[in-house]
KOLMIMAR-926449 format. One record per residue (C-alpha): residue in one letter; x, z, y. Coordinates in steps of 0.1 Angstrom, whole numbers. Layout:
// residues N
<rec><residu>A</residu><east>X</east><up>Z</up><north>Y</north></rec>
...
This chain:
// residues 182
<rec><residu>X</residu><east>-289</east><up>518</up><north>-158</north></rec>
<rec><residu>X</residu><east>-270</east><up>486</up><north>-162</north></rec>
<rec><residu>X</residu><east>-266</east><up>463</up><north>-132</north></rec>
<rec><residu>X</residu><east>-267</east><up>424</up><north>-135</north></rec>
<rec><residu>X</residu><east>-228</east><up>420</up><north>-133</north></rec>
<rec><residu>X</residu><east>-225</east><up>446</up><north>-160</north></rec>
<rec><residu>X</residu><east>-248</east><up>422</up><north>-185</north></rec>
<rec><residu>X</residu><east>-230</east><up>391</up><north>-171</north></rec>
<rec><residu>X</residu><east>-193</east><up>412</up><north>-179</north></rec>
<rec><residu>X</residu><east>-204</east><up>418</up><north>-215</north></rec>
<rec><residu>X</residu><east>-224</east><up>381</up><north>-222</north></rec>
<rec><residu>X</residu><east>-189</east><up>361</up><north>-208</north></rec>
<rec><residu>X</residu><east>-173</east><up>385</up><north>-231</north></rec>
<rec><residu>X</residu><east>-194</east><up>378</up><north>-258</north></rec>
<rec><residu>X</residu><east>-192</east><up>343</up><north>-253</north></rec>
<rec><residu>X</residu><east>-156</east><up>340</up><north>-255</north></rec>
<rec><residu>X</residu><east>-156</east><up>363</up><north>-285</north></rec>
<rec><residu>X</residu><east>-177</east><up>337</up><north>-306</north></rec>
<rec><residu>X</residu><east>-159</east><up>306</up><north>-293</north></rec>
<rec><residu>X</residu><east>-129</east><up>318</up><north>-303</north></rec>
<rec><residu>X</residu><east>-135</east><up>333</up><north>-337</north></rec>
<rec><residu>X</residu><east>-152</east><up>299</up><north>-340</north></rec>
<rec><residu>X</residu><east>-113</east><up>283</up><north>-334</north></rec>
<rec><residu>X</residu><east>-98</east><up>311</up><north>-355</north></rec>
<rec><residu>X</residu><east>-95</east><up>294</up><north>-387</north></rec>
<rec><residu>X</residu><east>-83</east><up>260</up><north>-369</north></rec>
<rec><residu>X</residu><east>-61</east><up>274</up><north>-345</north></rec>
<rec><residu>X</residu><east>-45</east><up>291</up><north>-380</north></rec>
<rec><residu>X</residu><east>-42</east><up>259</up><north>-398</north></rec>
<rec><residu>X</residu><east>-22</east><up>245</up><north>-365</north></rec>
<rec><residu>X</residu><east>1</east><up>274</up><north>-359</north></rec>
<rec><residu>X</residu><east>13</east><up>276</up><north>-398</north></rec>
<rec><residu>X</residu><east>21</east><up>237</up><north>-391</north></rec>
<rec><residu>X</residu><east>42</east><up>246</up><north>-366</north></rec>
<rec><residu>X</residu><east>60</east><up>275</up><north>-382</north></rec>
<rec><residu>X</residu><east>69</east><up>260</up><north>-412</north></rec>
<rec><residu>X</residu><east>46</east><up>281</up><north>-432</north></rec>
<rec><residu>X</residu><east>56</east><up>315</up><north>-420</north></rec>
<rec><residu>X</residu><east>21</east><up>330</up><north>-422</north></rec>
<rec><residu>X</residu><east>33</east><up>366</up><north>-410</north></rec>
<rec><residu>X</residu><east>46</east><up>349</up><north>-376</north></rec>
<rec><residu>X</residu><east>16</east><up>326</up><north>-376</north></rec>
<rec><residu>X</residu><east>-13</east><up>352</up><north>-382</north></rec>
<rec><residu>X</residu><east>10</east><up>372</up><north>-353</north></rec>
<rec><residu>X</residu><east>4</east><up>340</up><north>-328</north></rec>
<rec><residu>X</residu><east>-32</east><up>334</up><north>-334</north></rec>
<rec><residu>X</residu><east>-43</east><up>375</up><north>-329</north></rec>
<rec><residu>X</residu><east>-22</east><up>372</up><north>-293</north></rec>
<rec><residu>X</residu><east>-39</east><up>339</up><north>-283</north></rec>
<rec><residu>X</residu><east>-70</east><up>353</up><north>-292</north></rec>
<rec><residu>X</residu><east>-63</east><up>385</up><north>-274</north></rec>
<rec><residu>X</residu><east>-50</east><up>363</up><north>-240</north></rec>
<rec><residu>X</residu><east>-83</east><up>346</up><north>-240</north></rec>
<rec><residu>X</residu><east>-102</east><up>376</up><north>-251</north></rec>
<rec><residu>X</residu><east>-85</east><up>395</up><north>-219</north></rec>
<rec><residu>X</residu><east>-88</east><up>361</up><north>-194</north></rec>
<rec><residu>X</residu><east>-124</east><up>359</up><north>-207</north></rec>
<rec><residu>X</residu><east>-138</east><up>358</up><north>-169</north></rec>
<rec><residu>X</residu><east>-114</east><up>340</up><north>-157</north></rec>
<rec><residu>X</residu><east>-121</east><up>313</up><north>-177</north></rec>
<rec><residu>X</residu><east>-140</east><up>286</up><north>-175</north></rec>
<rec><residu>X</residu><east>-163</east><up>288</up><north>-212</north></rec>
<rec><residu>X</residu><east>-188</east><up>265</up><north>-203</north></rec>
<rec><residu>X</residu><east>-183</east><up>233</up><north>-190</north></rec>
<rec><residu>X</residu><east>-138</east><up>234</up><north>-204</north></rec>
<rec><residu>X</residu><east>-136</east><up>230</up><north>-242</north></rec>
<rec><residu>X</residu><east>-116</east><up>260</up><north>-248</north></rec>
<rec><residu>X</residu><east>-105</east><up>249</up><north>-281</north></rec>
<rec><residu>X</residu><east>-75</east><up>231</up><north>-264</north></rec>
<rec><residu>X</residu><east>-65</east><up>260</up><north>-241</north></rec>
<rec><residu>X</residu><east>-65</east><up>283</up><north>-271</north></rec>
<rec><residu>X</residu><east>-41</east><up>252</up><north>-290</north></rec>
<rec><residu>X</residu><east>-17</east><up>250</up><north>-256</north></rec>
<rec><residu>X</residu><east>-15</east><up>288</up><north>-252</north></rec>
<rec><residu>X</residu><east>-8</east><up>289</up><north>-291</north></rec>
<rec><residu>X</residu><east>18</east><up>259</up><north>-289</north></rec>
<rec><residu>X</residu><east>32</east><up>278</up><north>-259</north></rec>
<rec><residu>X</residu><east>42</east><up>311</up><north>-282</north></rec>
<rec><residu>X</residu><east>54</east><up>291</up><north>-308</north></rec>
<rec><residu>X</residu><east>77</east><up>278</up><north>-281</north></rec>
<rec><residu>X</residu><east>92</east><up>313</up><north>-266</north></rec>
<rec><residu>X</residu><east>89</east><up>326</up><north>-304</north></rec>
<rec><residu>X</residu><east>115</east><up>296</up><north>-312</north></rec>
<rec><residu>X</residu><east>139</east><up>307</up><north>-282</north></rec>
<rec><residu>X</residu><east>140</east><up>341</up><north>-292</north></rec>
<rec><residu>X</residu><east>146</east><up>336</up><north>-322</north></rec>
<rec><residu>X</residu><east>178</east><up>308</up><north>-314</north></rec>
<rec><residu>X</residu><east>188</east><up>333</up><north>-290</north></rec>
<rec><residu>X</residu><east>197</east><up>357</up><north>-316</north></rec>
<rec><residu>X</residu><east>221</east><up>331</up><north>-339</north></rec>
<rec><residu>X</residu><east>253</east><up>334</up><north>-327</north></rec>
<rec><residu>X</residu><east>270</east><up>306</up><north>-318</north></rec>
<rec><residu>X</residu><east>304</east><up>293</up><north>-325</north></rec>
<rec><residu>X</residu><east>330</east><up>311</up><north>-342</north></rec>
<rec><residu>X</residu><east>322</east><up>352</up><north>-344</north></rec>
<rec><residu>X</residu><east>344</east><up>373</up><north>-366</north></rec>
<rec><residu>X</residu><east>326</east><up>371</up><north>-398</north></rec>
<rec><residu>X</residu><east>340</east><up>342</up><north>-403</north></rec>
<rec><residu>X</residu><east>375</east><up>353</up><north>-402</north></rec>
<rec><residu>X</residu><east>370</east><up>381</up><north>-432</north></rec>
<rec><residu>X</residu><east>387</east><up>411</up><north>-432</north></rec>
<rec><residu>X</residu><east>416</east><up>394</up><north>-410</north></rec>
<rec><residu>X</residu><east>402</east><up>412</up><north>-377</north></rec>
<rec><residu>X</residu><east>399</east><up>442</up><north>-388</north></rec>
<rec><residu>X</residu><east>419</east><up>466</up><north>-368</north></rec>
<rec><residu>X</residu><east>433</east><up>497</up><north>-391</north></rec>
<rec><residu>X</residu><east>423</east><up>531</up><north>-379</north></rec>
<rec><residu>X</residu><east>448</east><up>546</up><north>-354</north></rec>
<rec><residu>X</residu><east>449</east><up>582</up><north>-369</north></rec>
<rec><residu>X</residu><east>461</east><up>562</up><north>-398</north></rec>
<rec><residu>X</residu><east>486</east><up>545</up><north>-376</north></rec>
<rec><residu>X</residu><east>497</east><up>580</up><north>-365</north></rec>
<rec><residu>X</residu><east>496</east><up>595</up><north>-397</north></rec>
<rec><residu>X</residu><east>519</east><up>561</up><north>-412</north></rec>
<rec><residu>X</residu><east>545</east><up>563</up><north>-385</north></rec>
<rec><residu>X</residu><east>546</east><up>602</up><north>-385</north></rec>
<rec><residu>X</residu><east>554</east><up>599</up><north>-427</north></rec>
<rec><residu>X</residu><east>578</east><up>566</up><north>-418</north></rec>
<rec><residu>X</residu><east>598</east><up>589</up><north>-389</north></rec>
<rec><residu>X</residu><east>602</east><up>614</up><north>-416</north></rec>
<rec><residu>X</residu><east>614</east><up>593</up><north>-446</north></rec>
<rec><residu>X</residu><east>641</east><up>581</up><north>-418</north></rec>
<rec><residu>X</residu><east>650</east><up>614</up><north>-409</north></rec>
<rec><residu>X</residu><east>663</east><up>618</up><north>-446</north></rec>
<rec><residu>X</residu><east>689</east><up>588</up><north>-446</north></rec>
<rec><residu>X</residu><east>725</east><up>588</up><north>-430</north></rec>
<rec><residu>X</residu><east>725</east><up>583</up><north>-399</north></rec>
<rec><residu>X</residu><east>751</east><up>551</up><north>-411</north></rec>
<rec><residu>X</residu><east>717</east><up>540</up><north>-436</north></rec>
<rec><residu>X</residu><east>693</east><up>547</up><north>-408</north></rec>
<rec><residu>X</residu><east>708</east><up>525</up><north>-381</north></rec>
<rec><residu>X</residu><east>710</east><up>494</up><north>-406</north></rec>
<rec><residu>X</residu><east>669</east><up>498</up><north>-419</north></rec>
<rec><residu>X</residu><east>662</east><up>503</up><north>-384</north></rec>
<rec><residu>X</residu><east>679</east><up>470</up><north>-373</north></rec>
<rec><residu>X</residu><east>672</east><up>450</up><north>-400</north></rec>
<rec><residu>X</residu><east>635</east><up>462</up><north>-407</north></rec>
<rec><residu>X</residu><east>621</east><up>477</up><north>-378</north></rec>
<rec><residu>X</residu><east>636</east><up>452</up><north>-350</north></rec>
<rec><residu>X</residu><east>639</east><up>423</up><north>-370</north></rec>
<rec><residu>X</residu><east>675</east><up>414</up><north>-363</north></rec>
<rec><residu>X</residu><east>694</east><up>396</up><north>-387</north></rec>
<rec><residu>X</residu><east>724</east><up>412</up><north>-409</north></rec>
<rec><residu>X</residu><east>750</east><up>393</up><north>-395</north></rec>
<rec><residu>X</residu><east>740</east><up>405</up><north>-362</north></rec>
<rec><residu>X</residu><east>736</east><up>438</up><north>-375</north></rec>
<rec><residu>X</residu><east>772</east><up>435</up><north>-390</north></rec>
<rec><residu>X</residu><east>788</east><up>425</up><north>-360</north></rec>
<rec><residu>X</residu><east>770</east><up>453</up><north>-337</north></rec>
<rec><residu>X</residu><east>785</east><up>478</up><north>-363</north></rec>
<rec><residu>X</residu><east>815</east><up>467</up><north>-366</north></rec>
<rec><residu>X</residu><east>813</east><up>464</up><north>-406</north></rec>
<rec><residu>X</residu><east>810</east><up>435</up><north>-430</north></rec>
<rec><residu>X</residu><east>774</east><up>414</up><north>-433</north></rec>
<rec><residu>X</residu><east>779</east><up>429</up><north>-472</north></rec>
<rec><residu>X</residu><east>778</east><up>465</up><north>-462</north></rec>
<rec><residu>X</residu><east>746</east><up>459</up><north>-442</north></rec>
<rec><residu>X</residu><east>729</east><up>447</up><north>-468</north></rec>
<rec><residu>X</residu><east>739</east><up>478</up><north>-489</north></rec>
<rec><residu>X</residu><east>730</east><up>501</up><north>-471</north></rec>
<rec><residu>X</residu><east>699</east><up>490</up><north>-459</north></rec>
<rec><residu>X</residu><east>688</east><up>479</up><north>-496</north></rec>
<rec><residu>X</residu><east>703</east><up>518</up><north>-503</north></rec>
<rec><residu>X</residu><east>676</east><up>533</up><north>-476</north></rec>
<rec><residu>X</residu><east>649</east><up>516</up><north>-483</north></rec>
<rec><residu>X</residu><east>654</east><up>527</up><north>-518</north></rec>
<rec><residu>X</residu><east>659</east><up>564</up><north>-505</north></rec>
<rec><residu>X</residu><east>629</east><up>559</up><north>-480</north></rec>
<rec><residu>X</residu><east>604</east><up>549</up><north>-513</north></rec>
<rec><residu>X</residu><east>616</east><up>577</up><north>-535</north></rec>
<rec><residu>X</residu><east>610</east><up>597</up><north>-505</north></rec>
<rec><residu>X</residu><east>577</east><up>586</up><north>-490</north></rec>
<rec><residu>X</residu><east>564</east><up>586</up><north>-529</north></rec>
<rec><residu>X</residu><east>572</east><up>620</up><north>-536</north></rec>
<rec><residu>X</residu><east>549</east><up>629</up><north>-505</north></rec>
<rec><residu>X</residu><east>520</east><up>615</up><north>-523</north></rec>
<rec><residu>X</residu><east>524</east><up>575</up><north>-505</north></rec>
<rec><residu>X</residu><east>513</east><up>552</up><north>-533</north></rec>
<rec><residu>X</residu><east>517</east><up>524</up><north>-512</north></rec>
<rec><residu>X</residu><east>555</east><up>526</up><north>-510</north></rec>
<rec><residu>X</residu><east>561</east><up>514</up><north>-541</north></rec>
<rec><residu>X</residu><east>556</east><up>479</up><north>-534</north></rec>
């Protein structure tokens, strides 16, 4: 047994069901305009319009409201957030793809692993050797610095830290370091 605002339930739902496939194919035309032709997006806006209405169907006023423009303001509407979330994902300003392979850090076990192989190719040179590559290469100072810290000439310096690298390359290529060569 079906009551009177059963049959008035399903007749409003009806109703909105054949006003709104009666829209369908303009509201599709209109929402591809918007969309620049994406038909995926655009077939993706007109079923949720369609289901908004479909779902508001009581609610709404099918009768004496043309709901051909609520359907086209509700459509413009999604268009609208669709829009923001989409800008929302574009980064903005300068990320670090645009800096190449600049920002990318190296891996610290390889750090570890480097400086463990480094200590030990030190470890094989006088300590006379060591002190000047240390000086010159690892803090940077200049070998007339270096030469007056020691206590021997600028000329000296330069030997024996051109001797340790030397020693340090043979050394760190013979444990299998390719890159030591250069």
């Amino acid at each position: 047994m079906r009551g009177p605002l059963i049959d008035e339930h399903r007749a409003c739902r009806t109703t909105a069901i054949e006003l709104c496939l009666a829209e369908r194919d303009s509201l599709r035309r209109y929402v591809i305009s918007l969309l620049d032709r994406d038909t995926h997006a655009a077939d993706d806006v007109v079923q949720e319009t369609l289901l908004r209405a479909w779902q508001l169907a009581e609610r709404l006023d099918w009768q004496d409201r043309p709901i051909r423009m609520w359907l086209f303001r509700v459509a413009r509407n999604l268009v609208v957030d669709l829009h923001r979330r989409d800008s929302r994902s574009i980064p903005v300003g300068i990320g670090p793809a645009d800096f190449g392979d600049a920002l990318v850090a190296p891996d610290p076990a390889d750090q570890v692993t480097e400086r463990r192989l480094l200590v030990d190719a030190l470890r094989q040179l006088s300590p006379a050797h060591r002190e000047a590559v240390v000086r010159v290469h690892l803090l940077g100072h200049p070998g007339e610095e270096v030469a007056d810290a020691l206590g021997v000439p600028v000329g000296t310096v330069k030997s024996r830290t051109h001797n340790g690298v030397r020693t340090m390359r043979a050394e760190l290529l013979r444990r299998g370091c390719h890159g030591a060569a250069a």
